[in-house]
Rosetta silent file (secondary structure, phi, psi, omega in degrees, C-alpha in Angstrom):
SEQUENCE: XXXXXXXXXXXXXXXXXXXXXXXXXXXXXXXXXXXXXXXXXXXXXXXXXXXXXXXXXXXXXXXXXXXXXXXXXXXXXXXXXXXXXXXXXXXXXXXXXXXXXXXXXXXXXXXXXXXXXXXXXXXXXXXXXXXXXXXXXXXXXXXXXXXXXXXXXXXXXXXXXXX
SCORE:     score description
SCORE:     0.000 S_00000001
   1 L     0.000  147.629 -157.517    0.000    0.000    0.000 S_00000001
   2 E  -100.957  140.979  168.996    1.384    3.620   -1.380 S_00000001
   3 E  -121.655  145.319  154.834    1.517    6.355    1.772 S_00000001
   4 E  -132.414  141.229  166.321    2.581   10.046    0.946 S_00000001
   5 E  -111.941  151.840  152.742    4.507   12.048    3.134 S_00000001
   6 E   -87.332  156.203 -163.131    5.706   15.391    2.959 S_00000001
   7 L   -75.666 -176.185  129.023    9.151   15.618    3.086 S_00000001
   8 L  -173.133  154.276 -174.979   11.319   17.936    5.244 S_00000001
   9 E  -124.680  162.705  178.190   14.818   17.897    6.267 S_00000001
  10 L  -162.171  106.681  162.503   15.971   19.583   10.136 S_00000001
  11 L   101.397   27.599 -179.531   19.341   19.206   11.258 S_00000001
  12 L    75.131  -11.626  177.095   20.527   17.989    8.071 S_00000001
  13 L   -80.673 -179.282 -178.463   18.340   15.065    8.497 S_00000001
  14 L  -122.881  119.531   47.651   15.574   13.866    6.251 S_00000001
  15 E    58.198  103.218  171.548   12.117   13.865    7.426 S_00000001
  16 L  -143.847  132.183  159.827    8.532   12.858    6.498 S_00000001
  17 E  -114.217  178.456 -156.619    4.591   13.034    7.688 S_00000001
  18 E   -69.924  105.488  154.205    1.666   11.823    6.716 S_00000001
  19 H   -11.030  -80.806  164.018    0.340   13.990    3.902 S_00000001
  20 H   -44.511  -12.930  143.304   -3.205   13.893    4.648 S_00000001
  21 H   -64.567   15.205 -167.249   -2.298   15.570    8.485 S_00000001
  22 L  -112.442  139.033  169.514   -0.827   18.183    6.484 S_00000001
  23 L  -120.407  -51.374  165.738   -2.997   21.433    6.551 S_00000001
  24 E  -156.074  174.052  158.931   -0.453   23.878    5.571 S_00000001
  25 E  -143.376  140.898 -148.276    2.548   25.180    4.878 S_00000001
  26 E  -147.436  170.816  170.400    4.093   28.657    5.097 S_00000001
  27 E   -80.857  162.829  176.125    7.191   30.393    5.703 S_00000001
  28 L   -55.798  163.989 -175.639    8.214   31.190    9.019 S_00000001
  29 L  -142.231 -153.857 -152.215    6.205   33.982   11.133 S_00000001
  30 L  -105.125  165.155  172.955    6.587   35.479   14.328 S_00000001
  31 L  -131.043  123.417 -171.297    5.839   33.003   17.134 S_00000001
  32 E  -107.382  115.697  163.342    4.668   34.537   20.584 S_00000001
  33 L   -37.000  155.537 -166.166    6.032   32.634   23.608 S_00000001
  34 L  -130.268  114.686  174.291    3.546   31.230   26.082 S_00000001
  35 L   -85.265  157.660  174.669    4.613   32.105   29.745 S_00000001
  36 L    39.448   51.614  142.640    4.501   28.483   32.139 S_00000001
  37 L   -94.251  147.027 -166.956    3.933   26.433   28.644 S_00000001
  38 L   -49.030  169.149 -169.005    5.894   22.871   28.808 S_00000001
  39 L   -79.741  -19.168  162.529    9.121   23.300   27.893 S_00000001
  40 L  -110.029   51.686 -173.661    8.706   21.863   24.488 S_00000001
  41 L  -127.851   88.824 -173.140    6.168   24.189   23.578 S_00000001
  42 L   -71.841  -22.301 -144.539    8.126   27.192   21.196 S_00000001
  43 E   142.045  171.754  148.336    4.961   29.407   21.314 S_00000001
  44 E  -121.677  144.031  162.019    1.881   30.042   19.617 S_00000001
  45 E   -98.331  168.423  172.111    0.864   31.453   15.859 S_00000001
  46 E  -104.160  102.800  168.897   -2.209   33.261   14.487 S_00000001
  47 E  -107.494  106.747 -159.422   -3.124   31.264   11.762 S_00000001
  48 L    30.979   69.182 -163.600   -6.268   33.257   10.016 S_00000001
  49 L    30.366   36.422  132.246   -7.581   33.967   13.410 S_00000001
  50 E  -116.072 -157.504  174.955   -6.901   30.772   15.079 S_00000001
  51 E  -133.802  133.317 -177.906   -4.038   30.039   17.282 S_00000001
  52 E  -126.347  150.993 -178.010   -1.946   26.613   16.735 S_00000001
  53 E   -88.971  136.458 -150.640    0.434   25.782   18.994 S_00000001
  54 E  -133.712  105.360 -168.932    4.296   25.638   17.563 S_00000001
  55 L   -89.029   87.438 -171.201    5.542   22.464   18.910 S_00000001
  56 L   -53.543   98.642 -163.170   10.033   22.383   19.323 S_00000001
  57 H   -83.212  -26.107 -158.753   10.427   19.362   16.920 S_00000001
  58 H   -97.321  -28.361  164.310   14.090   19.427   17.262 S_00000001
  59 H   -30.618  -72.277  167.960   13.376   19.260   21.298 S_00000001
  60 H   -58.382  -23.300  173.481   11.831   16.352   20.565 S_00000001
  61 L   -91.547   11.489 -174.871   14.224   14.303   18.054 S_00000001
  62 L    28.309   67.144  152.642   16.790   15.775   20.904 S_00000001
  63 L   -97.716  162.646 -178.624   18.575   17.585   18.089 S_00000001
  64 L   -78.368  133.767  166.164   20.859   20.845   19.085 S_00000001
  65 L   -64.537  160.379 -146.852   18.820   23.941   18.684 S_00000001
  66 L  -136.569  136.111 -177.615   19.305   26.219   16.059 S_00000001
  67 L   -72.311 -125.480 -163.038   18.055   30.267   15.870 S_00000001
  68 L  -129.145  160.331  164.146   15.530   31.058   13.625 S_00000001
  69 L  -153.170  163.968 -147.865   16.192   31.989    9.914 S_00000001
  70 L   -94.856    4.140  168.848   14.084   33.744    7.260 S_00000001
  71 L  -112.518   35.963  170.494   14.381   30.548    5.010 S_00000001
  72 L   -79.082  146.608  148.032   12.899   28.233    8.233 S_00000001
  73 E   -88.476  169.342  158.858    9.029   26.778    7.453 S_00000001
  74 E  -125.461  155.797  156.780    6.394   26.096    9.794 S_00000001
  75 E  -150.801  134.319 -176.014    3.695   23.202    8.811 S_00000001
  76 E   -75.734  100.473 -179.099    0.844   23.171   10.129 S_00000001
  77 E  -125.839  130.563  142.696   -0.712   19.547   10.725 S_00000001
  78 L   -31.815  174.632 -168.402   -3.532   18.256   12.224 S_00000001
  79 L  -162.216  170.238  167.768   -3.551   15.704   15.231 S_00000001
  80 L   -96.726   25.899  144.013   -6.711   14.068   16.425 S_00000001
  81 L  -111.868  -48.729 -158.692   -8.067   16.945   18.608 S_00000001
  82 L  -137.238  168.015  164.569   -6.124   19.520   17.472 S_00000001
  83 L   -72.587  113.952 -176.186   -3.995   21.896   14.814 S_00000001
  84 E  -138.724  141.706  166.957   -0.429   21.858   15.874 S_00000001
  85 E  -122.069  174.328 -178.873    2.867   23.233   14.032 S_00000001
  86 E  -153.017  155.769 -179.273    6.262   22.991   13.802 S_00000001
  87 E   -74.656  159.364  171.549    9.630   24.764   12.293 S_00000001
  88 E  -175.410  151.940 -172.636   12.002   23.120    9.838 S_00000001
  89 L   -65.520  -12.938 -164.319   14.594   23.672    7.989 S_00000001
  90 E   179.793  152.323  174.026   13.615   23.119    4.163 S_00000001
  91 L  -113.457 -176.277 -158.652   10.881   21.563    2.879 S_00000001
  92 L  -131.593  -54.695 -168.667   11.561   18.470    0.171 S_00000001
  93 L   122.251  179.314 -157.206    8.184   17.924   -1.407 S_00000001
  94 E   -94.424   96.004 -172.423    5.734   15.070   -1.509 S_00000001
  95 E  -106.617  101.923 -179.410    7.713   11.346   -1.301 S_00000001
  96 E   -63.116  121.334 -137.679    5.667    8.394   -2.057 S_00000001
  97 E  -131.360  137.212  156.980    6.203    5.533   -0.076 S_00000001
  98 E   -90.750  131.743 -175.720    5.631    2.015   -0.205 S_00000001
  99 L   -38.185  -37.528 -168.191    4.969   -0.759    2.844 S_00000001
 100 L   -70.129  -52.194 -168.265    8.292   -2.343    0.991 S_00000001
 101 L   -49.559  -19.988 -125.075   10.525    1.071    1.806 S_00000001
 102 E  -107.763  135.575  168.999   10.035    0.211    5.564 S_00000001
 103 L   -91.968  138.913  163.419   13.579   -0.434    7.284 S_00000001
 104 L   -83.756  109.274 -168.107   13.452   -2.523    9.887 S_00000001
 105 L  -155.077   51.420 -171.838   14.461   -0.817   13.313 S_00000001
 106 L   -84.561   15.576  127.068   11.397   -1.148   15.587 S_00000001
 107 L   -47.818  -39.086 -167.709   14.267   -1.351   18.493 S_00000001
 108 L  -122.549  -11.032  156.004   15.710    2.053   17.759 S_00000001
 109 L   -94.177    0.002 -169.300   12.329    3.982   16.920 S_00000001
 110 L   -84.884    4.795  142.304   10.092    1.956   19.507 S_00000001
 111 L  -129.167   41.351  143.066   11.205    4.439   22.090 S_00000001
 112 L   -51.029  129.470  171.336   10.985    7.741   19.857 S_00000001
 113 L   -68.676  -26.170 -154.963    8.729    9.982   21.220 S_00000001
 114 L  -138.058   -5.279 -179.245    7.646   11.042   17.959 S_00000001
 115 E  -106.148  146.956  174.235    8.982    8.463   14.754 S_00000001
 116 E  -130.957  -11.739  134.083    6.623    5.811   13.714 S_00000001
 117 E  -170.792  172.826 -161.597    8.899    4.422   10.839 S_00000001
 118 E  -115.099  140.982  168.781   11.969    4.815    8.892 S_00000001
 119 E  -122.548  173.632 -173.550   11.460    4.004    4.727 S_00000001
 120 E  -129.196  120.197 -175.545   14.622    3.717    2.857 S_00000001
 121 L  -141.145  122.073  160.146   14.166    5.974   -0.413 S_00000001
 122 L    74.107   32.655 -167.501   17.139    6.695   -2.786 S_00000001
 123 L    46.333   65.028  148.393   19.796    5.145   -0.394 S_00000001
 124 L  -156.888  144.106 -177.353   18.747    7.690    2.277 S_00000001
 125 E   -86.864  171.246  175.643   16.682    7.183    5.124 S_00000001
 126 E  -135.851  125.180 -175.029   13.712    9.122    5.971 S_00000001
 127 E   -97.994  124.634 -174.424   12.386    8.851    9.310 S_00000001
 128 E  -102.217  106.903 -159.796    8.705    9.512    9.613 S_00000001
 129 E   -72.524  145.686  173.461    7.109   11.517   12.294 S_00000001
 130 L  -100.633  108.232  170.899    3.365   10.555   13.942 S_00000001
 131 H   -33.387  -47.783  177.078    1.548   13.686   14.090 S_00000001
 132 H   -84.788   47.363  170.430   -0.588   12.081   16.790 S_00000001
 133 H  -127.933  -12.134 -172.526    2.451   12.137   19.000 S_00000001
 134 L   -55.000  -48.247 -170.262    3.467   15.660   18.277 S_00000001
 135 L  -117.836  126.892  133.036    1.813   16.356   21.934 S_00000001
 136 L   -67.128  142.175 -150.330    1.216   14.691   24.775 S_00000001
 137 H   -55.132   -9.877  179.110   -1.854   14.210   26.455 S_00000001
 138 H  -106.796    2.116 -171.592   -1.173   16.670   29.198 S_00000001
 139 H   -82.701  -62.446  158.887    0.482   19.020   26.884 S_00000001
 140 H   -29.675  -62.975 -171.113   -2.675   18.520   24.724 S_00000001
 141 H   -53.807  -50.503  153.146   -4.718   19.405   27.661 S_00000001
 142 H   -61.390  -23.576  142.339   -2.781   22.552   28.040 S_00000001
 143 H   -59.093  -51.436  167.336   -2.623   23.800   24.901 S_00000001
 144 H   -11.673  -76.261 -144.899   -6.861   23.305   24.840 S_00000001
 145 H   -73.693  -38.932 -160.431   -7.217   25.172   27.602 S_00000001
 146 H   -92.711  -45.577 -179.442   -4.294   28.285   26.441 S_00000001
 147 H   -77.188  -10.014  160.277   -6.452   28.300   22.450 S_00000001
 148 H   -59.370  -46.459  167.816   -9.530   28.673   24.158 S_00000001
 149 H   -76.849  -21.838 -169.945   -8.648   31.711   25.697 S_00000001
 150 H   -94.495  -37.973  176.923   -6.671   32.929   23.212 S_00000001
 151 H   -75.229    6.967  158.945   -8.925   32.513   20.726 S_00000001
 152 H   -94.919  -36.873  156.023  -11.737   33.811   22.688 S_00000001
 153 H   -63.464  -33.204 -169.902   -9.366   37.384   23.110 S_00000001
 154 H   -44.871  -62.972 -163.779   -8.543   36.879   19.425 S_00000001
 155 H   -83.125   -8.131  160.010  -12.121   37.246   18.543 S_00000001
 156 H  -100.938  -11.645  139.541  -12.865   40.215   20.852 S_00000001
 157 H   -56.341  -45.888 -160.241  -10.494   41.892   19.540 S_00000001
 158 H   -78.535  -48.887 -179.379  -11.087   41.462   15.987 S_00000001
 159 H   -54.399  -33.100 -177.132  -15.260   42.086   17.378 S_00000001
 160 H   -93.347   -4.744  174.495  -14.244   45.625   18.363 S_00000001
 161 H   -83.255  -22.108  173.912  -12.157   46.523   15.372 S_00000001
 162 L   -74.384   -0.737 -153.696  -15.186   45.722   13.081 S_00000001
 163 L  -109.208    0.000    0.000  -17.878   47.137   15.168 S_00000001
């Protein structure tokens, strides 16, 4: 069975998610910090007046952090409660994947926080993140609760500039 991920590489690495989780993708934007958000939490964006939560991807793959640059992306994926993004270095494009690509290494991703399998494409691997891992459930819980409010100021703002 054929999967597509988009592509992305961070840290020099190679990269992929699920296509269909993919909602968008944009160049980077400003990201506004969250005071007492988990520590793998970069912030929140305004994405056409909601707010997604900007998840530190390289936090999680415990890669060394990197500053920001004006050729960084963010994409924007679903999860199954919520819209969550994350920065990267480059995007790749759309890489079509077959059950046969799958390397066997369920040893060295079964306790990734965040890869759910490695394909082998073009003699390079690409290890492929599960969106519904981007957060954890109390992280999840906590994000809820910080776009509720902010997207309840969001929209009283936006009610008094129109009014």
């Amino acid at each position: 069975m054929e999967k597509v991920y988009l592509g992305f590489k961070l840290n020099h690495k190679t990269f992929g998610i699920d296509a269909k989780n993919v909602l968008r993708v944009s160049q980077i934007v400003e990201i506004t910090s969250v005071p007492q958000a988990s520590e793998s939490i970069m912030g929140i964006i305004n994405v056409m007046g909601e707010v997604v939560p900007v998840v530190d991807l390289r936090k999680r793959l415990d890669l060394p952090a990197k500053p920001f640059a004006l050729t960084d992306y963010i994409i924007i994926v679903q999860t199954d409660t919520q819209a969550v993004s994350f920065v990267v270095d480059e995007i790749i494009g759309l890489i079509p994947a077959f059950d046969d690509k799958d390397v066997s290494l369920k040893n060295i991703i079964r306790n990734s926080p965040v890869i759910e399998r490695v394909i082998k494409e073009h003699d390079e691997f690409i290890l492929i993140i599960d969106s519904r891992k981007l957060l954890n459930e109390q992280e999840s819980e906590q994000i809820q609760t910080m776009v509720e409010t902010q997207n309840g100021a969001i929209y009283r703002a936006f009610s008094k500039a129109t009014a």
